[in-house]
C-alpha positions as CSV (number, residue, x, y, z in Angstrom):
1,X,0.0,0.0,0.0
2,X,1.3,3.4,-0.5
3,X,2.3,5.1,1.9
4,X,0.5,8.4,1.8
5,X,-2.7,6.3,2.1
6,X,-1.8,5.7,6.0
7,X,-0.8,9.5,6.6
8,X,-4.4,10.1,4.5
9,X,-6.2,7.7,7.1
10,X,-4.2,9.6,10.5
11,X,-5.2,13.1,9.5
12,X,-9.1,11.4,9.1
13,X,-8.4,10.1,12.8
14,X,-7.1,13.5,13.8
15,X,-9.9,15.5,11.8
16,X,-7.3,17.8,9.8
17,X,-8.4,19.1,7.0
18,X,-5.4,20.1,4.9
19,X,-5.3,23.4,3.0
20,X,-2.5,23.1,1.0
21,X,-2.6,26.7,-0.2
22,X,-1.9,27.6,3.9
23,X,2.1,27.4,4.7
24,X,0.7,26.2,8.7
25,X,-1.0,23.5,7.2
26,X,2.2,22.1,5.0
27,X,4.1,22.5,8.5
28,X,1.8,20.5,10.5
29,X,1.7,17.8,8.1
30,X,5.4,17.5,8.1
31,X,5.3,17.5,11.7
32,X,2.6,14.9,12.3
33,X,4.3,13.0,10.4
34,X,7.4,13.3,11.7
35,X,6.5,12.6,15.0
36,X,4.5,9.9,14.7
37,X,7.5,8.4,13.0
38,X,9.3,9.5,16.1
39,X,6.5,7.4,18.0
40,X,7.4,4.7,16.0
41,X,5.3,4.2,13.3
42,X,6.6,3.2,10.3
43,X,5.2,5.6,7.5
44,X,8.0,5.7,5.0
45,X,8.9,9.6,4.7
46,X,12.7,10.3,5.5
47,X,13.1,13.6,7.2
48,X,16.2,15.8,7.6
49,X,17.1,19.0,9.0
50,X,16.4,21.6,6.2
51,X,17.2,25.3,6.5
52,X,15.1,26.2,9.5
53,X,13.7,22.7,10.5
54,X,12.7,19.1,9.6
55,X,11.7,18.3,6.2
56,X,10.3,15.6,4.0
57,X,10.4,16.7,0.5
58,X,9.0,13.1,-0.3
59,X,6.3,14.1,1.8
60,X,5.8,17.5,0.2
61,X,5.7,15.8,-3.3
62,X,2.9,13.2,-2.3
63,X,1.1,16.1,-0.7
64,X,1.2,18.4,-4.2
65,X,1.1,14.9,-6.6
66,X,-2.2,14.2,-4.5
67,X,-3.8,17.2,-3.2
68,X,-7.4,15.8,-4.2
69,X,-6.8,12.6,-1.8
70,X,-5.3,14.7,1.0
71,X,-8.0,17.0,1.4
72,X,-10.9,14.6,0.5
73,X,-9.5,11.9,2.8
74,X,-9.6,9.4,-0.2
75,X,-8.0,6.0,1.6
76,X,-9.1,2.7,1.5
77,X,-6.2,2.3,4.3
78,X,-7.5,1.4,7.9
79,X,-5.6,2.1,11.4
80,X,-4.6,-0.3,13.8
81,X,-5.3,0.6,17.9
82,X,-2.1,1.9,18.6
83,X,-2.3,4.1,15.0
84,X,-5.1,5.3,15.9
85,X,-3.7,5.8,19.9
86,X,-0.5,8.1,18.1
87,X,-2.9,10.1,16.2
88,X,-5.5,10.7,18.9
89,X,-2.4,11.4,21.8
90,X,-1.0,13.7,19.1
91,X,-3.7,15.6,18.7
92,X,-4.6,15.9,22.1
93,X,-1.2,17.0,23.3
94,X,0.0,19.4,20.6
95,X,-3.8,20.5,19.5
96,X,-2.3,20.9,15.8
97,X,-0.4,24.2,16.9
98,X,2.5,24.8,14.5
99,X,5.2,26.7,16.6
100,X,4.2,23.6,19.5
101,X,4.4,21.1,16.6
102,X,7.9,22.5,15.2
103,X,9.7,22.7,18.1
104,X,8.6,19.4,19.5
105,X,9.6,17.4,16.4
106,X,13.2,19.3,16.0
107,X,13.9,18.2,19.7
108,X,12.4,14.9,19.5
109,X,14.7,14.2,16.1
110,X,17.9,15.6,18.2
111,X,16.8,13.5,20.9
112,X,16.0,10.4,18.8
113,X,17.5,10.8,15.4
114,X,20.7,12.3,16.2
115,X,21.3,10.9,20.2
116,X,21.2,14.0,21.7
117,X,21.3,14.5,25.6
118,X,18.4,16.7,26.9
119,X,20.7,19.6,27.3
120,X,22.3,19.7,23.7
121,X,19.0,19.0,22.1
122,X,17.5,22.0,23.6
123,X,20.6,23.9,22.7
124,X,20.2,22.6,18.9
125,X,16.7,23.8,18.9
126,X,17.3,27.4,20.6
127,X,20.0,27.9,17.8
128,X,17.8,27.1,15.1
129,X,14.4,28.6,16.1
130,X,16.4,31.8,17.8
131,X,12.9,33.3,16.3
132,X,10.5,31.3,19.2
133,X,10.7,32.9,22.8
134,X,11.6,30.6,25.8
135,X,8.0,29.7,26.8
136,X,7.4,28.3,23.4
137,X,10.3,26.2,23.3
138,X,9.5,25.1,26.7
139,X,6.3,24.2,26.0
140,X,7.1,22.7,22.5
141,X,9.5,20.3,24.2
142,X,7.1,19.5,27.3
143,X,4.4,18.7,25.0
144,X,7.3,16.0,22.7
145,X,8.4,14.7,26.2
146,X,4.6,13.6,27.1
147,X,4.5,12.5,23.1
148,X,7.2,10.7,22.8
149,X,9.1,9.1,26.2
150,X,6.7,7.0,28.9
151,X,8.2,7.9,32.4
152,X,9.3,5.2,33.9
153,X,7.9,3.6,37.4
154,X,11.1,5.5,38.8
155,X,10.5,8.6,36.9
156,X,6.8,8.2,38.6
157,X,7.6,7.8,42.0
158,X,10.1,10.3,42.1
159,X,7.1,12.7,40.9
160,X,4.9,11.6,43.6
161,X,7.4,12.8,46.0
162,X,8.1,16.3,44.2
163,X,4.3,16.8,44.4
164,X,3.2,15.0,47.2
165,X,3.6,18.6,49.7
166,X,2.0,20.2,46.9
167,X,-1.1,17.6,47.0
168,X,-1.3,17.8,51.1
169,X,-1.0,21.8,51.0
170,X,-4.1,21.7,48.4
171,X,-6.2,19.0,50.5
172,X,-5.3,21.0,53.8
173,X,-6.4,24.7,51.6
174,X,-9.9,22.8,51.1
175,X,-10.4,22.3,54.6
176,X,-10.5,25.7,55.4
């Protein structure tokens, strides 16, 4: 099956209606697409860093070779559970923002693609999107880290204790 018939059938699952005319909508499909690759599906678009960002220009020719199927969701292609788990989780953590979307991915590829430590991954991305303010990266790379890396039953107990005064101070405000 070709492959733009699965990336056809995710943005059905996530309701996004490309506008290929819109330069946020060709982002956001190259960052879906990237991340969900990043998740681990296996959709068959290579992506490397380009200019200002990751870039897929096998993706970018399927999406002006078949703008009709894009848009129309023509796809006789069906997703499995945890396709359809990616796409929803996507969705629901990045709500199709671009600047979330683009910084996310271009951490998650230092991070995944290239082996990047946390620190020289956010480093990466500060010198290549000098143009996005701190609270964008940091929320851009928060929303790939709850994408893309389960916490661990260490990385969860250690966060019950960091919030665990938090939780009594609240319970102990409700009293009063």
């Amino acid at each position: 099956m070709e492959r733009r018939k699965k990336i056809i059938a995710l943005f059905k699952e996530m309701d996004f209606h490309l506008d290929i005319s819109k330069f946020d909508d060709r982002l956001i499909v190259q960052k879906i697409v990237c991340l969900l690759e990043l998740k681990g599906l296996k959709l068959g678009y290579p992506y490397s860093i380009y200019v200002k960002g990751l870039y897929s220009p096998v993706l970018t020719k399927d999406l002006y070779e078949f703008t009709d199927e894009f848009q129309e969701f023509k796809t006789e292609s069906h997703l499995n559970n945890p396709e359809k788990q990616s796409a929803d989780n996507l969705n629901g953590i990045f709500g199709l923002k671009p600047v979330l979307l683009e910084v996310g991915a271009t951490y998650g590829y230092y991070m995944k693609r290239e082996n990047c430590d946390p620190l020289e991954a956010l480093k990466r991305v500060k010198q290549l999107k000098p143009f996005y303010s701190q609270a964008q990266i940091a929320v851009g790379v928060s929303k790939v880290k709850e994408f893309l890396f389960e916490p661990t039953v260490k990385d969860l107990e250690e966060l019950r204790k960091e919030i665990e005064p938090w939780q009594r101070a609240a319970l102990r405000s409700m009293r009063h």
